[in-house]
Biopython code that builds the backbone (N, CA, C, O; Angstrom):
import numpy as np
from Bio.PDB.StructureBuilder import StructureBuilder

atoms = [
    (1, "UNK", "N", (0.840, -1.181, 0.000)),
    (1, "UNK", "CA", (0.000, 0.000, 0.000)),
    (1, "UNK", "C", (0.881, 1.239, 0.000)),
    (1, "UNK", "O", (1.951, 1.198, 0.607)),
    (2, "UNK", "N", (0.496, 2.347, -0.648)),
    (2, "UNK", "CA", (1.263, 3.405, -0.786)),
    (2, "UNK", "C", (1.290, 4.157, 0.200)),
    (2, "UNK", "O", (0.126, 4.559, 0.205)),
    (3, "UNK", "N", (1.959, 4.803, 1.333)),
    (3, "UNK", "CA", (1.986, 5.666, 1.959)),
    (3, "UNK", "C", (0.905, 6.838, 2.197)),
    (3, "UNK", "O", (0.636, 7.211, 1.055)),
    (4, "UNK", "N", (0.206, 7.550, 3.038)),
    (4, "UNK", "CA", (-0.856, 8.258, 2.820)),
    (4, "UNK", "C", (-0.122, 9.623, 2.104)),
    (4, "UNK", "O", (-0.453, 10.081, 1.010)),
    (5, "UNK", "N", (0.654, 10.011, 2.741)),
    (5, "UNK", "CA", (2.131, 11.239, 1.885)),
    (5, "UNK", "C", (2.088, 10.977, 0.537)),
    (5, "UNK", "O", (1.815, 11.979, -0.125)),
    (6, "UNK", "N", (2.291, 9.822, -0.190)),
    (6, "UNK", "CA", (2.440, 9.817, -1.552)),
    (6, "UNK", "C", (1.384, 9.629, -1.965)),
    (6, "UNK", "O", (1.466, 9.593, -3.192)),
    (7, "UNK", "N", (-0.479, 9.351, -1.350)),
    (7, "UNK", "CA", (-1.024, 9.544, -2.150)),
    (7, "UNK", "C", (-1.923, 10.891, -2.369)),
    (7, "UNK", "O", (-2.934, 11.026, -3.058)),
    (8, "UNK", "N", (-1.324, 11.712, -1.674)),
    (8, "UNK", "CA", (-1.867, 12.912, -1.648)),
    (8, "UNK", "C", (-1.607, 13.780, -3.424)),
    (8, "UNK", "O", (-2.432, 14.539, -3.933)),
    (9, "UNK", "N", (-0.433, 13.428, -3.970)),
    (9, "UNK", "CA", (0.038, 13.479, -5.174)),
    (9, "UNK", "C", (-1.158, 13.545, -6.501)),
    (9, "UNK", "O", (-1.814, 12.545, -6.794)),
    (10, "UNK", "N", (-1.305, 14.777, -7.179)),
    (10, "UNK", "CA", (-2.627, 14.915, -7.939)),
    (10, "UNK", "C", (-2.062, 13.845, -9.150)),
    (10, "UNK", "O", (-2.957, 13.835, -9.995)),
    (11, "UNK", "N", (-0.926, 12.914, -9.604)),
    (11, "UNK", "CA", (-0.826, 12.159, -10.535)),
    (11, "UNK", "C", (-1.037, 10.973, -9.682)),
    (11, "UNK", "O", (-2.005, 10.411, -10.193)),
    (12, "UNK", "N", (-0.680, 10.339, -8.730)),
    (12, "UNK", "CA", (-0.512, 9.563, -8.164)),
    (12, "UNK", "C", (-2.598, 9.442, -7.753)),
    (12, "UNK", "O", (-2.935, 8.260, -7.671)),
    (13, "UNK", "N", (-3.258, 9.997, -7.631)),
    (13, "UNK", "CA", (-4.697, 9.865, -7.407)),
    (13, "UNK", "C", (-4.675, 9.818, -8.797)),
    (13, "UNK", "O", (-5.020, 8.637, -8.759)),
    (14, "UNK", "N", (-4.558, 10.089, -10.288)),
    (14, "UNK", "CA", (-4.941, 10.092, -11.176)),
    (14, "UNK", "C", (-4.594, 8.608, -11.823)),
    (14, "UNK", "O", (-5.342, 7.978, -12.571)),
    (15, "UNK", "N", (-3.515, 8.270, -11.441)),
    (15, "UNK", "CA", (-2.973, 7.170, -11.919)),
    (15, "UNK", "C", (-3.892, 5.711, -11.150)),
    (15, "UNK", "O", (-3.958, 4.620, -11.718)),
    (16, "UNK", "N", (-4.397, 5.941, -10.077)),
    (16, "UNK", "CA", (-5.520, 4.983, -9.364)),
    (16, "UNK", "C", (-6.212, 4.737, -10.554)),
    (16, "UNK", "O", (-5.850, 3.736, -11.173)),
    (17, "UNK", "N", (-7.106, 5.397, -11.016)),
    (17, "UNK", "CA", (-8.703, 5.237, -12.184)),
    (17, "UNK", "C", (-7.548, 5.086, -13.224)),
    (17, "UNK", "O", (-7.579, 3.930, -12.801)),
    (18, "UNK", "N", (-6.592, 5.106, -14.136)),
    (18, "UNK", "CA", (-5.531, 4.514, -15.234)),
    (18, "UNK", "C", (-5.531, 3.254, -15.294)),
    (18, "UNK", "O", (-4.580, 2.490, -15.460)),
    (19, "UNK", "N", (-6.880, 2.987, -15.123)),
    (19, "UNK", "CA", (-6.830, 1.230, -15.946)),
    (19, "UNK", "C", (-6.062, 1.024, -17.174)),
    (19, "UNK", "O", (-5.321, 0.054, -17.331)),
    (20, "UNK", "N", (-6.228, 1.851, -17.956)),
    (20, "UNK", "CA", (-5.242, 0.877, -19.074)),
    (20, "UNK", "C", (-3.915, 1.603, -19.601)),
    (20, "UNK", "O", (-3.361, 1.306, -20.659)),
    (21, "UNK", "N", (-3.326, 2.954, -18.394)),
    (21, "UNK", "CA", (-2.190, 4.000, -18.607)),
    (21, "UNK", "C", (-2.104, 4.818, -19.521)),
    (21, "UNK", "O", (-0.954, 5.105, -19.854)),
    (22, "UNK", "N", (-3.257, 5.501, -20.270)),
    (22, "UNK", "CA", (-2.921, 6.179, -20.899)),
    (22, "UNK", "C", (-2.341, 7.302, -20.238)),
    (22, "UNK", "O", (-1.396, 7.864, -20.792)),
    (23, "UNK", "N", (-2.946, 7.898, -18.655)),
    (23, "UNK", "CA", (-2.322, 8.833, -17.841)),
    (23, "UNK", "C", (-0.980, 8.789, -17.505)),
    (23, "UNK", "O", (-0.213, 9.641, -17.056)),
    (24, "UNK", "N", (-0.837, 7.521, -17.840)),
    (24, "UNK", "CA", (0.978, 7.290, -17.321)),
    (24, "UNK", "C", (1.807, 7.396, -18.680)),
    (24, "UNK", "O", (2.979, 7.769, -18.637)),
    (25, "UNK", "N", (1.231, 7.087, -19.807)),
    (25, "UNK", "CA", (2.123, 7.555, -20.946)),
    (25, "UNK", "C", (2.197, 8.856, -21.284)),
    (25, "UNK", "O", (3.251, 9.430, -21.556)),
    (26, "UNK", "N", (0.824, 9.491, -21.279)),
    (26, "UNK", "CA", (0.839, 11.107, -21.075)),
    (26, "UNK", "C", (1.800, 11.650, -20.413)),
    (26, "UNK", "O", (2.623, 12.255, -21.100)),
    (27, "UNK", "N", (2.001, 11.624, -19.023)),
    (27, "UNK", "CA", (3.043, 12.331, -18.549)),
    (27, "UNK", "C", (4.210, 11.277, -18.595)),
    (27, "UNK", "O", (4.686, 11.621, -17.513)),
    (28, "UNK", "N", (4.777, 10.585, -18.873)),
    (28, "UNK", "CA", (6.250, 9.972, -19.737)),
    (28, "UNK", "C", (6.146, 10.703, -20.733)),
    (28, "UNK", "O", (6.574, 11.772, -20.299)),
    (29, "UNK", "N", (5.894, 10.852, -21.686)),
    (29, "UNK", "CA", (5.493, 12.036, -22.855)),
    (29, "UNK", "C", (6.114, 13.347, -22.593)),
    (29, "UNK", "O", (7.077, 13.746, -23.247)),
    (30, "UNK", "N", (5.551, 14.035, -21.615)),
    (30, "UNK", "CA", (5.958, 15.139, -21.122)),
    (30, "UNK", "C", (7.012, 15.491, -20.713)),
    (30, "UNK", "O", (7.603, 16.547, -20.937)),
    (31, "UNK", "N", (7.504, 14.059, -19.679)),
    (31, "UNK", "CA", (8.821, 14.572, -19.314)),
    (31, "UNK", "C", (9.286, 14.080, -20.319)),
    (31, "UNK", "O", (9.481, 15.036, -21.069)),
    (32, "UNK", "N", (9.614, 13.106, -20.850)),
    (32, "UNK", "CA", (10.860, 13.050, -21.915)),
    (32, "UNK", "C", (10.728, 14.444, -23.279)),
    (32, "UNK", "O", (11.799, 15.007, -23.503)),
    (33, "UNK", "N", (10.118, 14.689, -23.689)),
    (33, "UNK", "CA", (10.070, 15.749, -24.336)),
    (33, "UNK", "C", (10.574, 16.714, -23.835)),
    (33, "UNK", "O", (11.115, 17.437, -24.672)),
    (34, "UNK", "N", (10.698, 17.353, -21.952)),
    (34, "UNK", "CA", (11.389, 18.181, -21.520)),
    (34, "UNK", "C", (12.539, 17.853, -21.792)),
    (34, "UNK", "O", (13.478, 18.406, -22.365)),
    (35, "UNK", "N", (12.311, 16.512, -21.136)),
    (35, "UNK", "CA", (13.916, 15.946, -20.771)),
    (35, "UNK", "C", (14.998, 16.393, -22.106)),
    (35, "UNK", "O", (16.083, 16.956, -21.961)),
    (36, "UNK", "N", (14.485, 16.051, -23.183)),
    (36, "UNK", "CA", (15.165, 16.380, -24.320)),
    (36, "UNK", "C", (15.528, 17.439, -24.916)),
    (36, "UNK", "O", (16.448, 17.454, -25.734)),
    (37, "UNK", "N", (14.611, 18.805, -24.460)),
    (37, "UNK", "CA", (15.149, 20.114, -24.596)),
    (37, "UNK", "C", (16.256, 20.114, -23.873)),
    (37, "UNK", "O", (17.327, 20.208, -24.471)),
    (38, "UNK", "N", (16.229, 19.983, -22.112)),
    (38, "UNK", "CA", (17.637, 20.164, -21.415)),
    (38, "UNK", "C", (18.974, 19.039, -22.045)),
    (38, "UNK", "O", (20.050, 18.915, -21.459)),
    (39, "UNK", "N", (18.706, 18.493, -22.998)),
    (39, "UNK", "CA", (19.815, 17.250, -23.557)),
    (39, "UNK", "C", (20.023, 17.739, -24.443)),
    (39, "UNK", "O", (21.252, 17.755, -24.495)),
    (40, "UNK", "N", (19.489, 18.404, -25.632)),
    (40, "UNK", "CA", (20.038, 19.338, -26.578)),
    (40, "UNK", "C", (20.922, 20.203, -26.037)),
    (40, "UNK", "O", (21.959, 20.444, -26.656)),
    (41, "UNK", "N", (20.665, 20.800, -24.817)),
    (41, "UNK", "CA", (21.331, 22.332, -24.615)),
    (41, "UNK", "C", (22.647, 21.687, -24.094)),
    (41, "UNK", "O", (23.692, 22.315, -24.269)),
    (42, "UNK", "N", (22.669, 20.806, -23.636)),
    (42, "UNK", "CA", (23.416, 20.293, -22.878)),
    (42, "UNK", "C", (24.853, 19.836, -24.161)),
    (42, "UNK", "O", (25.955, 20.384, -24.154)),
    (43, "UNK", "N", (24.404, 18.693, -25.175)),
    (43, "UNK", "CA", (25.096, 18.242, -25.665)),
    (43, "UNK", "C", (25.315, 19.814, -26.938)),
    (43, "UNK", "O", (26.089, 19.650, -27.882)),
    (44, "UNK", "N", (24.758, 20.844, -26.825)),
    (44, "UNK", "CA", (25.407, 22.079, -27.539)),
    (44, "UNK", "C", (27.050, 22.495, -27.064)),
    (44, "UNK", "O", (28.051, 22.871, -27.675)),
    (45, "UNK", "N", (26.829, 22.300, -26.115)),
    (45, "UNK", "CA", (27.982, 22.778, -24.793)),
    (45, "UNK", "C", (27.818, 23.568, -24.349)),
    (45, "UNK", "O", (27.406, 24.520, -25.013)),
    (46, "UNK", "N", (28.032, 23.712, -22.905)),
    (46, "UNK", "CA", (27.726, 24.599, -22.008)),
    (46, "UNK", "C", (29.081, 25.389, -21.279)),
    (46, "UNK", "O", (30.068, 25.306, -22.010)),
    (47, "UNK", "N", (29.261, 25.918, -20.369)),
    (47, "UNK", "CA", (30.161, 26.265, -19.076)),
    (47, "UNK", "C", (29.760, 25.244, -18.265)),
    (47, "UNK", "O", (28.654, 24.749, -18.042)),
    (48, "UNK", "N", (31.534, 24.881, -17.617)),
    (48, "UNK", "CA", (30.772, 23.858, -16.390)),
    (48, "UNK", "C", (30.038, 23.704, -15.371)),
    (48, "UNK", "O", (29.802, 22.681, -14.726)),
    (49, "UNK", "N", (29.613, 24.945, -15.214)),
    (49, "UNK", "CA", (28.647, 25.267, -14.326)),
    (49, "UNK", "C", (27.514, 25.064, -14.668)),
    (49, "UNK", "O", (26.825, 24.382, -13.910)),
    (50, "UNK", "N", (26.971, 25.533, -15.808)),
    (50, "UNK", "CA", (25.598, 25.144, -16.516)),
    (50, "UNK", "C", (25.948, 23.638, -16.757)),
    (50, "UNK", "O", (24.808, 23.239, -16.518)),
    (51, "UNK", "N", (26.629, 22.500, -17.041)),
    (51, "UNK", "CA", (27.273, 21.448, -17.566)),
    (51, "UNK", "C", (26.513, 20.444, -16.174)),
    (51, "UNK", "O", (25.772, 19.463, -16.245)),
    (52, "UNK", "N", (27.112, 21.242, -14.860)),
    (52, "UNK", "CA", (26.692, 20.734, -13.749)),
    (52, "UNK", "C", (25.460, 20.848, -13.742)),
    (52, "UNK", "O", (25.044, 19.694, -13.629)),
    (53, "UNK", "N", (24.464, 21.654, -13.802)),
    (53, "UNK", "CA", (23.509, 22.072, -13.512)),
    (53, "UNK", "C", (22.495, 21.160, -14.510)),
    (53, "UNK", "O", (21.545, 20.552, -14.016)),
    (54, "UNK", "N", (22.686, 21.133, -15.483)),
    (54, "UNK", "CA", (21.818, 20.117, -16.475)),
    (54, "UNK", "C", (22.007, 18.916, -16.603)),
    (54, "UNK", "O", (21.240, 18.252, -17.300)),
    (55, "UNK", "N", (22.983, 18.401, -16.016)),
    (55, "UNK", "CA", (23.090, 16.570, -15.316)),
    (55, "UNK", "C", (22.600, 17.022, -14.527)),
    (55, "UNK", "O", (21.557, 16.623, -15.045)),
    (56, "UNK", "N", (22.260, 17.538, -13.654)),
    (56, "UNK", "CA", (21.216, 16.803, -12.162)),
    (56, "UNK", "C", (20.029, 17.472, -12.647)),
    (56, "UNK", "O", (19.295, 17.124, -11.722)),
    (57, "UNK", "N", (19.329, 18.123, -13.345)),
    (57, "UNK", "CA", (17.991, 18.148, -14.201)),
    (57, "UNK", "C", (17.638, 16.877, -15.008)),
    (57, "UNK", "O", (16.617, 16.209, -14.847)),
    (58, "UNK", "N", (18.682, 16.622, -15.951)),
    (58, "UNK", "CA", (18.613, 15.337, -16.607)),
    (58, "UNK", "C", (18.425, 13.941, -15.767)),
    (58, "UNK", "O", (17.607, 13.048, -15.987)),
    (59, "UNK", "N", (19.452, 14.017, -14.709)),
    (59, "UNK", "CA", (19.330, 12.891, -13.441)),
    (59, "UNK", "C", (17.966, 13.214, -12.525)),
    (59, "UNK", "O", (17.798, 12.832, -11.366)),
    (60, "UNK", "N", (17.439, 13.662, -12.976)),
    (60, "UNK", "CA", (16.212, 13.806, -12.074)),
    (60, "UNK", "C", (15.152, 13.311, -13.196)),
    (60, "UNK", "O", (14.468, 12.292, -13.099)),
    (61, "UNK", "N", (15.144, 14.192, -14.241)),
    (61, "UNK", "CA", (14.244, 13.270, -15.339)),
    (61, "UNK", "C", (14.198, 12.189, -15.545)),
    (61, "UNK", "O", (13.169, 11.534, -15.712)),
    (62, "UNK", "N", (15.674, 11.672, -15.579)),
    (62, "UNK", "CA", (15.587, 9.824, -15.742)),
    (62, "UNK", "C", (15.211, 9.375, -14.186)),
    (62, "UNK", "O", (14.507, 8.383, -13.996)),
    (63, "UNK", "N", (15.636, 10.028, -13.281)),
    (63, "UNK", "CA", (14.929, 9.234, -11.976)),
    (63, "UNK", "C", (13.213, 8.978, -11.892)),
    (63, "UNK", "O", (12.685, 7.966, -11.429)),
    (64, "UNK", "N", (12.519, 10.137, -12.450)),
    (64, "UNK", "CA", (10.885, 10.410, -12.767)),
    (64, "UNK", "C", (10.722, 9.311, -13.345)),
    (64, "UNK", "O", (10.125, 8.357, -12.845)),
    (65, "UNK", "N", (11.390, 9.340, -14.787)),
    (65, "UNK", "CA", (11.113, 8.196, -15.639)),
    (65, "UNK", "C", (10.912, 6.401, -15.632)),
    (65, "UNK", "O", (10.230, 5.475, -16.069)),
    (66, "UNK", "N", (12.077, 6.760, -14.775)),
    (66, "UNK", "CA", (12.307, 5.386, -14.031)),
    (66, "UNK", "C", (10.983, 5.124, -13.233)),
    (66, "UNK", "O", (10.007, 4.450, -13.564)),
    (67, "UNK", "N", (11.227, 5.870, -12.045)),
    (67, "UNK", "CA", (10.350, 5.568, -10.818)),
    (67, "UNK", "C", (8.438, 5.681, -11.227)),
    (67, "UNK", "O", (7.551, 5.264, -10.482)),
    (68, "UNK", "N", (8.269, 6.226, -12.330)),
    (68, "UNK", "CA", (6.389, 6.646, -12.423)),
    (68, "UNK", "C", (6.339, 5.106, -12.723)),
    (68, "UNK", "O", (5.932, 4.469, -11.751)),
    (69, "UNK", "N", (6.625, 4.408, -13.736)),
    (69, "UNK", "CA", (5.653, 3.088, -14.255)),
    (69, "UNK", "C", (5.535, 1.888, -12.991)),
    (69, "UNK", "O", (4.822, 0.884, -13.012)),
    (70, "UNK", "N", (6.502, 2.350, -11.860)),
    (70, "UNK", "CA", (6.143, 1.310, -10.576)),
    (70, "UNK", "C", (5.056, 2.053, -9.699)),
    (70, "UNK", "O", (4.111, 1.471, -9.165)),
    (71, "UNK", "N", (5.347, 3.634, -9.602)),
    (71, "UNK", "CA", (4.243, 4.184, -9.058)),
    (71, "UNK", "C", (2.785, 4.017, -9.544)),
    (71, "UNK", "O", (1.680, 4.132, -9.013)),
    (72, "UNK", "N", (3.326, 3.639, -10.998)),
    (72, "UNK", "CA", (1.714, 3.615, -11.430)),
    (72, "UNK", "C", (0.834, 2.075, -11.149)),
    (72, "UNK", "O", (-0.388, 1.965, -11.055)),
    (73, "UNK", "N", (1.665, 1.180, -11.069)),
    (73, "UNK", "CA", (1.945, -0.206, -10.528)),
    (73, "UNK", "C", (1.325, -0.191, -9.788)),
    (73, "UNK", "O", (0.166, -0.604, -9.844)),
    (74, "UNK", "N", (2.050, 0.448, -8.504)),
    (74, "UNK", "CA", (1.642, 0.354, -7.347)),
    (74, "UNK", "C", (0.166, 1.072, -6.835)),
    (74, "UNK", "O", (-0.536, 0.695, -5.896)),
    (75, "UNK", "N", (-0.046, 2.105, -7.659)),
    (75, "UNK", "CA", (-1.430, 3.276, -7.114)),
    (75, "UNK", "C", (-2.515, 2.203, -7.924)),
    (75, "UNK", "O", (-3.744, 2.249, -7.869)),
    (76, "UNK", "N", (-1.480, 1.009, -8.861)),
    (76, "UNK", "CA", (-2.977, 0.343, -9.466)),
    (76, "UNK", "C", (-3.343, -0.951, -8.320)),
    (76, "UNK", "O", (-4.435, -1.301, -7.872)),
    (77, "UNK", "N", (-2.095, -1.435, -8.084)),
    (77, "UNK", "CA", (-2.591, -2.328, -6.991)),
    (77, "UNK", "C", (-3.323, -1.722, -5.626)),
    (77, "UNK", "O", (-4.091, -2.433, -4.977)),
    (78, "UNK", "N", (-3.082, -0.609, -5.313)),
    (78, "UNK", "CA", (-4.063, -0.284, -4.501)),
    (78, "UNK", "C", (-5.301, -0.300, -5.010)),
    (78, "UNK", "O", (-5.979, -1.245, -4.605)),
    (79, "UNK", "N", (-5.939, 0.588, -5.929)),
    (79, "UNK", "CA", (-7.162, 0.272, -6.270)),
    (79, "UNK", "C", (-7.665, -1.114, -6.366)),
    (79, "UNK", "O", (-8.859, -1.412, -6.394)),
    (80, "UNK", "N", (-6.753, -1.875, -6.412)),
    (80, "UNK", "CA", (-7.659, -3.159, -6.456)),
    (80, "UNK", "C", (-8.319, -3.591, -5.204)),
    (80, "UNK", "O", (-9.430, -4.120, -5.206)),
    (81, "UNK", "N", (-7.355, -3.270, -3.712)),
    (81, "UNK", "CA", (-7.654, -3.696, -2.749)),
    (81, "UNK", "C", (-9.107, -2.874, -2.158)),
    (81, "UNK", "O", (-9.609, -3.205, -1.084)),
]
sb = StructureBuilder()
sb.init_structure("model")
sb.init_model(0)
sb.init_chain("A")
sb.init_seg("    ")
for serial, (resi, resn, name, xyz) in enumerate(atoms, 1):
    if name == "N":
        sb.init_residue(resn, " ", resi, " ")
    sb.init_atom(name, np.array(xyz, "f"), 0.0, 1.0, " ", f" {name:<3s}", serial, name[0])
structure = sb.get_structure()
């Protein structure tokens, strides 16, 4: 069961009624499409400061990416119970 903290989350309640994920590909959609503006700018070249700054934007996008399709997993196995 998910934590009451994480289901306070307006995707994480949305992703409950996502019987068949289209809500969860929607926003994968979204972020990777961000994700890919900050990966252009990035692989343009930057200063290492901006260099720094857009790996841990990027490392946060792939962490989202990663982590939603178990969240969505999981907010579905709750609804079942």
């Amino acid at each position: 069961m998910l934590p009451p903290q994480i289901r306070k989350f307006d995707v994480v309640e949305q992703f409950v009624t996502d019987a068949d994920g289209a809500r969860l590909r929607e926003v994968i959609g979204r972020l990777e499409a961000n994700r890919s503006v900050f990966k252009q700018r990035l692989d343009q070249g930057v200063d290492p400061t901006e260099y720094k700054e857009l790996s841990a934007v990027l490392l946060a996008y792939d962490s989202a990416l990663s982590a939603l399709p178990n969240l969505w997993e999981r907010a579905r196995q709750d609804q079942g119970q």
